[in-house]
Each structure stands twice: as structure tokens, then as C-alpha cells.
C-alpha positions in Angstrom: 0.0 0.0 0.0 1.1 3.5 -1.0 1.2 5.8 2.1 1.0 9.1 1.0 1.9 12.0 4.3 1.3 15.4 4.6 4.5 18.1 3.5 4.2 18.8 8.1 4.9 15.1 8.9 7.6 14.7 6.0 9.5 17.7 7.9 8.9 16.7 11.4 10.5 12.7 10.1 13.0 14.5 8.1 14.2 16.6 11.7 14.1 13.1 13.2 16.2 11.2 11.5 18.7 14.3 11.1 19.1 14.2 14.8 19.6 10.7 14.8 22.7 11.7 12.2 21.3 10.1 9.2 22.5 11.6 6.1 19.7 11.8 4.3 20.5 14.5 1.3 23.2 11.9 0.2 21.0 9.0 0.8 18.4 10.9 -1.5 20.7 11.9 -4.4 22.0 8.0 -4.5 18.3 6.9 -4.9 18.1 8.9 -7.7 21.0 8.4 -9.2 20.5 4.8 -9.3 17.2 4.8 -10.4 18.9 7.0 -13.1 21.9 4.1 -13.8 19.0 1.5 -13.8 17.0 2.5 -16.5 19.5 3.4 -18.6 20.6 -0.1 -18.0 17.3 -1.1 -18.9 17.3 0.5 -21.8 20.7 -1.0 -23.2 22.6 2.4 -22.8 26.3 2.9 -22.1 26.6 4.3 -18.9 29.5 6.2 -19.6 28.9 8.5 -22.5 25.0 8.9 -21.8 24.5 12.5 -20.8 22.2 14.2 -18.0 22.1 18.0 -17.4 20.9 18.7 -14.3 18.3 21.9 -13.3 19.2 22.9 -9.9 17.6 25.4 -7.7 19.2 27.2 -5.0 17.5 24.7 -1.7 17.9 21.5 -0.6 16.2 20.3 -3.3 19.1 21.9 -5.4 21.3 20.4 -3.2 20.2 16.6 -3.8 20.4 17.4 -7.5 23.9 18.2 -7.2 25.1 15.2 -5.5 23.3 13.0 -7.6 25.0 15.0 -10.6 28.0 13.6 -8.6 27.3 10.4 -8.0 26.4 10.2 -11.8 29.6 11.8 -13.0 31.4 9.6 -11.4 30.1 6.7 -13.0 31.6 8.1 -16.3 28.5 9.9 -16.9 28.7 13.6 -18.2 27.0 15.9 -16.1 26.2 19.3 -16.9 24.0 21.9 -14.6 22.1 24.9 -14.5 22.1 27.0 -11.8 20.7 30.2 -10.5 23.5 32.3 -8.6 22.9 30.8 -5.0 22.9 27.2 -5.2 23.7 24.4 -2.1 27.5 24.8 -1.5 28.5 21.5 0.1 26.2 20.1 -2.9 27.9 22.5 -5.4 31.8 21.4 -3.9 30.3 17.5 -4.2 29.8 18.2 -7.9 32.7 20.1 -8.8 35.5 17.2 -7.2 33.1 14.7 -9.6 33.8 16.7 -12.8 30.0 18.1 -13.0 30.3 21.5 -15.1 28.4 24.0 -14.1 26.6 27.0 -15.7 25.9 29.7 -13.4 23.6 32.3 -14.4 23.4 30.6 -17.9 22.1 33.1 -20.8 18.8 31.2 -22.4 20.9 30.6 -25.5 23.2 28.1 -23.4 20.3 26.3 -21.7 18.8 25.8 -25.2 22.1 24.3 -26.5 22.7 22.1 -23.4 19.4 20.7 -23.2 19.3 20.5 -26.8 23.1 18.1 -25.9 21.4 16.5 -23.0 19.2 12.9 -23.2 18.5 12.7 -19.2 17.1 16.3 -17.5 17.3 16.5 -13.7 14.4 19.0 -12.2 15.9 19.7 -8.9 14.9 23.6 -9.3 11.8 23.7 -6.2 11.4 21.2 -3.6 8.0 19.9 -1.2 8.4 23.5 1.0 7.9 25.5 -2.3 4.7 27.0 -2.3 3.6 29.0 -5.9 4.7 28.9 -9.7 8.5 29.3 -10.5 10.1 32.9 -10.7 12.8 33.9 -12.4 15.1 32.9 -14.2 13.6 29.6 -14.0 10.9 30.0 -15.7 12.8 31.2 -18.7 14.0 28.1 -19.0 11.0 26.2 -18.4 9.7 28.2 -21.6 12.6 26.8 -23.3 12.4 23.3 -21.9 9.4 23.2 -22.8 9.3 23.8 -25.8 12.5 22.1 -26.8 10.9 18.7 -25.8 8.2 19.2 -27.4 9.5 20.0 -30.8 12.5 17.3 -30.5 12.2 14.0 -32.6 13.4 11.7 -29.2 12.1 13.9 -25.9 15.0 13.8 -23.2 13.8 11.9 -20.4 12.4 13.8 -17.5 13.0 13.3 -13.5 11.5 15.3 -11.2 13.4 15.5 -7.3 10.5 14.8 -5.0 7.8 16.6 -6.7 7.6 18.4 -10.3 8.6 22.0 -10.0 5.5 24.1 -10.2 3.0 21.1 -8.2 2.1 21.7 -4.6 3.1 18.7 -2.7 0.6 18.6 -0.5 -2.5 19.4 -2.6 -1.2 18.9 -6.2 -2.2 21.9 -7.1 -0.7 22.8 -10.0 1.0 26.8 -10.7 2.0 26.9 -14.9 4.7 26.2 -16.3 5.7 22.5 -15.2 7.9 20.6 -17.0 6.3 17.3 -17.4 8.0 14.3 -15.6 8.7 10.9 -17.4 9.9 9.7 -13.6 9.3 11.6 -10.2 11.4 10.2 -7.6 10.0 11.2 -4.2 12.3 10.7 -1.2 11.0 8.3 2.2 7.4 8.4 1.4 4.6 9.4 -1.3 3.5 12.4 -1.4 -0.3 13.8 -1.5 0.1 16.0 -4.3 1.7 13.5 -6.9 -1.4 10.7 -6.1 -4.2 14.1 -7.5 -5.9 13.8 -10.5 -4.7 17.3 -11.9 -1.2 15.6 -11.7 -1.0 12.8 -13.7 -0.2 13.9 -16.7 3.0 15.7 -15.4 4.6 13.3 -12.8 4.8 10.2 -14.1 6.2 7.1 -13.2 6.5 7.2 -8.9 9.1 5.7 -7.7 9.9 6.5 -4.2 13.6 6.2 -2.0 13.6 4.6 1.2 15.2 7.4 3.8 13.7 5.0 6.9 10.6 7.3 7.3 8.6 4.0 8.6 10.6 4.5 12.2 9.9 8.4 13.0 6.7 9.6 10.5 3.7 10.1 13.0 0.1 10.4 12.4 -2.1 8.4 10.4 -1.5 9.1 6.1 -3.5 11.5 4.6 -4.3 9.4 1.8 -3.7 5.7 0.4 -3.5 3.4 -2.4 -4.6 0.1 -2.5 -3.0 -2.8 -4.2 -3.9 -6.4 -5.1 -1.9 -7.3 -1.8 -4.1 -4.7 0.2 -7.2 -5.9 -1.6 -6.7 -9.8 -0.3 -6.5 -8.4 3.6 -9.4 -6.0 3.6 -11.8 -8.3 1.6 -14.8 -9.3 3.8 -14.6 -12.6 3.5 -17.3 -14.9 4.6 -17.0 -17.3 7.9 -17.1 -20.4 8.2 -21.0 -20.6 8.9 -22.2 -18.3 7.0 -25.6 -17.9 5.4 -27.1 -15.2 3.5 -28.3 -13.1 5.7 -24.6 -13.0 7.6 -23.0 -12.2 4.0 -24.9 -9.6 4.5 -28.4 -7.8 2.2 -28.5 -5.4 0.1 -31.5 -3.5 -0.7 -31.6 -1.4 -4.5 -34.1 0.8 -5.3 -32.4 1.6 -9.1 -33.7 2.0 -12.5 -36.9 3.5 -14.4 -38.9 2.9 -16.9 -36.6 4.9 -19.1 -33.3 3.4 -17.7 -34.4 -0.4 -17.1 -31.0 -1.3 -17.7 -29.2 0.7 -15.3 -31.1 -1.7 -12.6 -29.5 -4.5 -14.4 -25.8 -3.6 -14.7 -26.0 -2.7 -10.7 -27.8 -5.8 -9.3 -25.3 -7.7 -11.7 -22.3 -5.7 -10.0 -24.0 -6.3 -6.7 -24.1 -10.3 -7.4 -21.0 -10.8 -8.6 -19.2 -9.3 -5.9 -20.4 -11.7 -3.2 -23.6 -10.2 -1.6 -25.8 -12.8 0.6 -28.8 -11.4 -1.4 -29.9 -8.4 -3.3 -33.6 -7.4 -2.6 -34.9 -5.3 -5.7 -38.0 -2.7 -5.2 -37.6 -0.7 -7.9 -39.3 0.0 -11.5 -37.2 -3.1 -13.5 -38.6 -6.0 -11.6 -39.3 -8.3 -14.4 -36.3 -7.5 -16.2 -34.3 -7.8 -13.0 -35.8 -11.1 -12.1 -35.2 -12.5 -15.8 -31.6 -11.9 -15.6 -31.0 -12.9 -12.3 -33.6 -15.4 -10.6 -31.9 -14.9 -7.4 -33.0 -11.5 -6.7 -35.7 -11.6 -4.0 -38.6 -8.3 -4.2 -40.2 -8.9 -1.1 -39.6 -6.2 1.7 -38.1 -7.3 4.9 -34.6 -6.8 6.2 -31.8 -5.2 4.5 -28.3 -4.3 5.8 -27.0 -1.4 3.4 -29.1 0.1 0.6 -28.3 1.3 -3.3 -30.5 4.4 -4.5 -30.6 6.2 -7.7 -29.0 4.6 -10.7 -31.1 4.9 -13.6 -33.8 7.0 -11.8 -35.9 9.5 -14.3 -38.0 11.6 -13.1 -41.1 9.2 -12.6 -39.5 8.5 -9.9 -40.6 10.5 -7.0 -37.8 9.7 -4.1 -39.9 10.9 -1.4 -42.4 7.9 -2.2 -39.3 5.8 -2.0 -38.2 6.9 1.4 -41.7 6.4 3.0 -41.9 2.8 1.2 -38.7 2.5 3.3 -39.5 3.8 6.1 -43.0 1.6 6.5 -41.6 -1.7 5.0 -38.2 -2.1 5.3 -36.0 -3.2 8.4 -33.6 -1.0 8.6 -30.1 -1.2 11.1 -29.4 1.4 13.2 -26.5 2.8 11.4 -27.0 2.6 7.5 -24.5 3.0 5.0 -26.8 4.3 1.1 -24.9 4.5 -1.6 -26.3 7.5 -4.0 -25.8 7.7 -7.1 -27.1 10.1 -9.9 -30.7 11.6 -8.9 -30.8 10.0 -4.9 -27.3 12.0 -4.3 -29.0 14.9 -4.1 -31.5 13.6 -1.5 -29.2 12.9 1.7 -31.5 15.8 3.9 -34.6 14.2 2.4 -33.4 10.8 3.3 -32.7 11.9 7.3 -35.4 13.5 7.5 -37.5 10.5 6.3 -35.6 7.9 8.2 -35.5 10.0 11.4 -33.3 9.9 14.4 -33.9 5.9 14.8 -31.8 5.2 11.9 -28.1 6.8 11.4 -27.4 7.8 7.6 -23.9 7.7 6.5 -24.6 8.6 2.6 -21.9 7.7 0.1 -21.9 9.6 -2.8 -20.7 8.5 -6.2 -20.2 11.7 -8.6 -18.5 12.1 -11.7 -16.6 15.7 -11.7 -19.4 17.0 -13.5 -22.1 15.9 -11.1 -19.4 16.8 -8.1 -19.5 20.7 -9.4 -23.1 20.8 -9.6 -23.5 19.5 -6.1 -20.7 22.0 -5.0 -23.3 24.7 -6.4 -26.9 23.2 -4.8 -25.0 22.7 -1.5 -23.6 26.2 -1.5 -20.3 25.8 -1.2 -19.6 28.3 -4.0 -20.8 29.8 -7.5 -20.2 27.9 -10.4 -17.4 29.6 -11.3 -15.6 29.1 -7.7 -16.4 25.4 -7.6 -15.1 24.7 -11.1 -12.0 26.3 -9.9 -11.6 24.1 -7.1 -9.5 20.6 -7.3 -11.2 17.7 -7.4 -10.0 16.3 -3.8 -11.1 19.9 -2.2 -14.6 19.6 -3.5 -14.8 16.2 -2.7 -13.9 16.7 1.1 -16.1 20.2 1.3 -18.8 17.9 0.1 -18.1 14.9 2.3 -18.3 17.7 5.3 -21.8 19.1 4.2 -23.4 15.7 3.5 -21.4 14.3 7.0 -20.7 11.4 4.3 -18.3 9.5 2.1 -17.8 11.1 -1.2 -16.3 8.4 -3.7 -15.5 11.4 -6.7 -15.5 9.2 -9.9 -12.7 9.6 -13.2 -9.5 8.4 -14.2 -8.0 8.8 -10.5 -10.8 8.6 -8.2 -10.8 10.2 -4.9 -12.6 8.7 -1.6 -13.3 11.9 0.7 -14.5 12.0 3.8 -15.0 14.8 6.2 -12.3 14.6 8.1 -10.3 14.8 4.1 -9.0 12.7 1.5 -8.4 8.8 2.6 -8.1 7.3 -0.4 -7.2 7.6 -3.9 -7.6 5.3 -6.8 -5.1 5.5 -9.8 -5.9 2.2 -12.1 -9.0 3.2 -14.4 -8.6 2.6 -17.9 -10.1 4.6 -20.1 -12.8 1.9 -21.4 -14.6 2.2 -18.0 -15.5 5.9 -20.2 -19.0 3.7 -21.2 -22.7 4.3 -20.6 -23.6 1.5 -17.2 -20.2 1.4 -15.7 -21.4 3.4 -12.8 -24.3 1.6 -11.9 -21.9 -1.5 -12.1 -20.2 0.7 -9.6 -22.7 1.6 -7.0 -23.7 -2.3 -7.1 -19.9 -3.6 -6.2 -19.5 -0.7 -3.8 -23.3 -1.5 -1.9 -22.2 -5.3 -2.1 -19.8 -4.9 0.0 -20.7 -2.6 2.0 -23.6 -4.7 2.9 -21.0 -7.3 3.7 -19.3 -5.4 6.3 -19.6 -5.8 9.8 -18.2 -2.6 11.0 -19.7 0.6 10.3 -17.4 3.3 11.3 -16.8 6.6 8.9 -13.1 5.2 7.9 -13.7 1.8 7.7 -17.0 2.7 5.2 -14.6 4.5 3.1 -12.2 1.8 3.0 -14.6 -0.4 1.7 -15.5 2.1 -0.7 -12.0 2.0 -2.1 -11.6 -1.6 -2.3 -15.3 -1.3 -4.4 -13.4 1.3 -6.6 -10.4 -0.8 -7.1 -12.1 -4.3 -8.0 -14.0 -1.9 -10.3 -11.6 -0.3 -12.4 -9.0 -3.7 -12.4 -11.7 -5.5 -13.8 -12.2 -2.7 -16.7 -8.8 -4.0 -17.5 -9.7 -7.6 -18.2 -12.4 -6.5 -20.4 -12.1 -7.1 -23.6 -14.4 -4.9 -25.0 -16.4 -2.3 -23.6 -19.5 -3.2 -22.6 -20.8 -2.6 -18.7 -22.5 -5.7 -18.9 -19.2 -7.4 -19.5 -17.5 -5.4 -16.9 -20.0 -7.3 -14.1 -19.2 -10.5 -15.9 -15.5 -10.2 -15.4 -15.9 -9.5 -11.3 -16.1 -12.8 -10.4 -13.3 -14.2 -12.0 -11.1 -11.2 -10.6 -12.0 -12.4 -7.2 -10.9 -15.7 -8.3 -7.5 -14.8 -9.2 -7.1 -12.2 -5.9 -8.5 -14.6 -3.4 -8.5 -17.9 -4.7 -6.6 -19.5 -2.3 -7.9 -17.7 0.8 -11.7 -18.6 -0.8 -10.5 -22.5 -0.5 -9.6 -21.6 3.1 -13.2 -21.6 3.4 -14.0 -24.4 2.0 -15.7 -27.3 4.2 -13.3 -30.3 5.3 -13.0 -32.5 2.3 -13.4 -36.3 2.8 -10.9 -38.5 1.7 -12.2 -41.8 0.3 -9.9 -44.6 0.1 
């Protein structure tokens, strides 16, 4: 799991481990240095002969570019840097005994003809403390870089030190120009700002140098990323004795009669995943019960709930509520998954459920939907909202709703109110298809409904782990279809859990 910490916990670790006399600018600078030796190796270059230039600002982050100019140079490599008139002088001295050659206070026409000379470029220019866009003369060159990769036939290769010049580290925002990153090497943990979606085109591949953080960092991460590893632990797998009402029901109320498939793709999602049993009261019944015989429309208990998907506006979610209210059996905390129409019914749905029953609402928007909700909830003119980065919206919304806001696209975010817990970074682009959400909100209320424990973080965990199996089984599609997309869950949970799922198998009997 990716542990991404705020810029505040980085520096308290980093003061740490300097007082413990750990050398970490060196131990930084030969992180990225290697990782700089290794792919060239893996690329078939010569070490000696290939050719870096380094961009070096006049901070510590200047500093570990210079010793990794160093460290490079003295692997044969030739090293050539840019730097502004104050620069780190231990760093400076480091690079100077290796045979780096520096440029101080280039003129633009020498940064043009050294980039122009140079396959690997170093950004080493501002660091995680650097708050704004670059001044001068960096950004002169930055207009040059710029431009110079872009117009080049084979792009020098990019690595960012710690963060891409011009990205906030803690919120990603982004402050024009950046030079795009082919390779951001991040020193002792992740950090928030690379894991945003407005950053993804710019920092590329993560890769990130152990400095021993996991001895000193305090506080819990403010935000995560799952992987496959990750996904086998948190999975709520059945017990032993399990029926279907302890793997937990899930009650949908999805679809129209203008969007009779939407029911379909969710209940399918919802299915697939694992659920003890889906209950279905809403407008697709037949079609529901033809595709899946297992579905159950009676009223009677239900242990999480899946609202809106496919709604129209014949569908009056007041009705809906009071249906609930009268028929259902609710548990005292309920997790509702809203998605399109319901999400903007969270006060209608307290209000109808009362104080009896505790809401914890998780929202599924798309950015679109996200800024609109901004708007109805008054957190902002259009204008203000659209401005705003997708995790900030996402956590001003979680706070208003006092829910779980699971802010749908290529990265997907899961806010809650007390900020951003996790991030998603795996959809491919196919998931881009009409259903795929309603797919979505079924795998999500699946599991919820599975879930024994009901507390804020734990629901948004569970969220995440819906988002992930969603958007790795978008890659096993073959087409793209969202009926396909439910298909392929139960075959990913085959190949994540497979052997933990014949844990639970019953004793076999050997027959002799």
C-alpha cells in the first residue's frame, strides 16, 4: 500500500532522522542516481557517455540534485548543470571534485544548446516546502524546456526531485509552467500531491527512496492506495458458517422505466461481488428477475441500501423513502450508496428515516455531477467550484453531506470529512462507457452490505476496495460493454483470493 503523508509530517521525520545523524540529502541523491543508472541499463545504454544536465535550484532540493550530478559523474557519466547564482555549496563542492560542469547564471541561448546536448534532465529547481509557480530565471527556462521537448524527434527523459517544479506537494495543485515528468522520484514516502488527478499527466512514473521514514513519521496518512496485496487483507470474506443473511443484504431501489438497464448492470455488479442477497424494489422488476432469478422483491430486512442509478424523473424519491421507512428493516447505522438523482436527496433521506436510523450517505459523482452538487449545496458559485480541485470539492462535500464522497474519473478520490483517505489510480479509459457506474454503486453497496463494522473510515475503505475491483476488472475487459464489466468481477476475485476462498472451503473427505 502506498502511504502518501502530509508536507508537516515529512519535515517533522525529516528533523528526526537528522538528529539521529542520518545523512539523508546523500542517501536521497543516490536513490536517484540509481534509479537513473537502472533504466538506462534497462534500456541498453552505455553508462559512460550517456549524458544528463541537471536543473538545480538554490534549496535543498538543489542540493540533492547536485550530489546525484556527482554520483552520476562519477560513473563516467557527463554531467552538466544549471544554476541560478545561490545554489547548495557542500552540494555545489560534491559536484565540482566529480567533474560536473556548471553554468551559473546561464544566458537562455546556453540552456537551449545544453538541453538540446542533454538525453537525461534533472528537475531539482523547487522542492515539497515551495509553495507557488517558478520565478525567475527559472521559468525562462522552463519556456525553453518546454518547448525544446516538445519539438524534439526523441524527448530527453524527464525526472522530477521529489515533486515536479511548479506542483504543490501537499494538494497537487498545479501553478503553470511544469515541466512534465517521465519519472518523479520522491524521497522516504509518497507524497499527496503527486497521487491528484490534476497531476497525472505531469509526474509520471512514482518511484519512491527509502530514507527509513517508517521509524519516525507520526500520524495516520492522509491518503492511500490500495493494491492487489491490500485488496486480499481488507476483503470481507465470509466465515465459516455463513448464510445469506450474515454475508450480508442489500436492498436497491435503481432504475426506471426509461433506464431499465441501469437496474440490471447494478444488481449484476452487486451479485457478482459476493452479496448474501440483493432485494430489488424498484421500477425493473421483471427485467431484473429474468436476468437474475436470485433477486428476492419482497420487503423485509436489509443491511445497506443502493439508491438512484437509472432514476428519471417518474421517480418521486420521497415515495421511496416512505416505502422504506414503513416496509423495510432498517439497522441502526446505515451506510446508502447514492448515485445520480438519490445523491441529491441525503436531507430528504434523514429527515424520512429520522433519528432511529443513522445515515452515513456515500456519494458516487462524476466531476461534472461533483461541481453541480458543489453549487446546490452552497459551497460556492459555479465559477468558484469549477475552480476548485477535485479532492477539495470532494472533502467540502463529504463535510456538508457528514458522508463519504467516492468522486469518480481516471483517479478517483474517496473523501470523507475529516479529508481525503483514499485515492484510486488504475481506471482505464474503457470504463468511459454508458452503465459502468451503476456497475459501480452495485460492487460498492455489495460490499458494503458485507461489512460488519460501520465506522466513517472503515466505510470509506470499503468504498476504495469497491473502486479498485471496479476499475482492475475494466482492465480484463475485452471490449467495452458494462455488462461485461460485471461478468469479469467474479473471476477477478478468483484470481485475488483464490486460495484464501479455499480456506473456506468445508473439510473434504478423503475416500480410500
Amino acid at each position: 500500500m502506498w502511504r502518501a503523508y502530509s508536507i508537516s509530517q515529512v519535515r517533522d521525520a525529516d528533523f528526526c532522522l537528522l538528529a539521529q545523524g542520518e545523512l539523508l540529502m546523500e542517501k536521497a541523491a543516490y536513490g536517484l542516481a540509481n534509479k537513473v543508472l537502472c533504466d538506462l541499463r534497462a534500456k541498453d545504454c552505455k553508462i559512460p557517455g550517456s549524458t544528463v544536465l541537471l536543473l538545480v535550484g538554490s534549496g535543498n532540493n538543489g542540493g540533492d540534485a547536485l550530489y546525484a550530478g556527482a554520483y552520476l559523474a562519477r560513473r563516467g557519466v557527463q554531467v552538466t548543470a544549471l544554476c541560478a547564482t545561490q545554489v547548495h555549496q557542500a552540494g555545489k563542492e560534491a559536484a565540482i571534485r566529480a567533474g560536473v560542469q556548471l553554468y551559473v547564471s546561464p544566458t537562455l541561448e546556453q540552456v537551449a544548446k545544453l538541453a538540446q546536448a542533454a538525453g537525461i534532465w534533472i528537475d531539482g529547481v523547487l522542492g515539497i516546502g515551495a509553495q507557488g509557480a517558478l520565478r525567475a530565471p527559472y521559468v525562462s527556462w522552463w519556456e525553453i524546456l518546454i518547448q525544446a521537448r516538445e519539438s524534439a524527434s526523441v524527448p530527453a527523459t524527464v525526472y522530477a526531485l521529489d515533486v515536479p517544479s511548479g506542483i504543490d506537494a501537499d494538494t497537487g495543485r498545479v501553478y503553470s509552467p511544469v515541466l512534465p515528468a517521465d519519472v518523479t522520484v520522491t524521497m522516504g514516502c509518497v507524497k499527496p500531491g503527486l497521487l491528484m488527478p490534476e497531476t497525472q499527466s505531469l509526474v509520471g512514473e512514482i518511484k519512491v527512496v527509502d530514507l527509513g521514514y517508517e521509524r519516525v513519521l507520526l500520524g495516520d496518512p492522509v491518503a492511500q492506495v490500495l493494491t492487489v496485496s491490500d485488496f486480499i487483507d481488507i476483503f470481507p470474506y465470509p466465515k465459516q458458517d455463513a448464510h445469506k443473511y450474515t454475508r450480508g443484504v442489500l436492498g436497491m431501489i435503481t432504475g426506471s422505466p426509461s433506464y431499465k438497464g441501469a437496474a440490471v448492470l447494478g444488481v449484476g455488479g452487486a451479485l457478482n461481488t459476493g452479496v448474501g442477497m440483493v432485494r430489488y424494489w424498484g421500477a425493473a422488476s421483471d427485467l431484473v428477475i429474468n436476468t437474475y432469478p436470485e433477486v428476492v422483491t419482497a420487503l423485509g430486512r436489509v443491511d445497506a441500501l443502493v439508491l438512484g442509478s437509472g432514476w428519471d424523473e417518474s421517480v418521486l424519491a420521497e415515495q421511496v423513502l416512505t416505502q422504506l421507512k414503513l416496509n423495510a428493516e432498517l439497522p441502526e447505522v446505515l451506510p446508502v450508496v447514492l448515485d445520480a438523482k438519490a445523491m441529491w436527496k441525503v436531507a430528504s433521506l434523514r429527515q424520512h428515516l429520522g433519528d432511529a436510523v443513522q445515515l452515513v450517505p456515500i456519494l458516487t459523482p462524476h466531476r461534472a455531477e461533483l461541481n453541480r452538487l458543489g453549487v446546490y449545496l452552497g459551497l460556492g458559485n459555479a465559477e468558484e467550484i469549477e475552480n476548485l480541485a477535485l479532492a477539495s470539492l470532494a472533502v467540502m462535500v463529504a463535510k456538508e453531506v457528514q458522508g463519504i464522497v467516492v468522486a469518480k474519473g481516471p483517479v478517483t478520490v474517496i473523501a470523507q470529512p475529516v479529508g481525503v483517505q483514499w485515492v484510486n489510480l488504475a481506471a482505464p479509459a474503457k470504463l468511459a462507457t454508458a452503465g459502468t457506474g451503476d456497475v459501480l454503486a452495485g460492487i460498492i453497496g455489495a460490499l458494503i452490505a458485507t461489512t460488519k463494522e460501520r465506522t466513517m473510515p472503515k466505510l470509506a475503505e470499503i468504498a476504495a476496495l469497491g473502486v479498485f475491483l471496479h476499475s482492475r476488472a475494466g482492465m480484463k475487459m475485452q471490449g467495452v460493454r458494462a455488462g461485461e464489466l460485471a461478468e469479469q468481477i467474479p473471476l477477478l476475485l478468483q484470481e485475488f483470493l483464490g486460495d484464501n476462498w479455499d480456506k473456506l472451503d468445508s473439510k473434504r473427505i478423503e475416500i480410500k
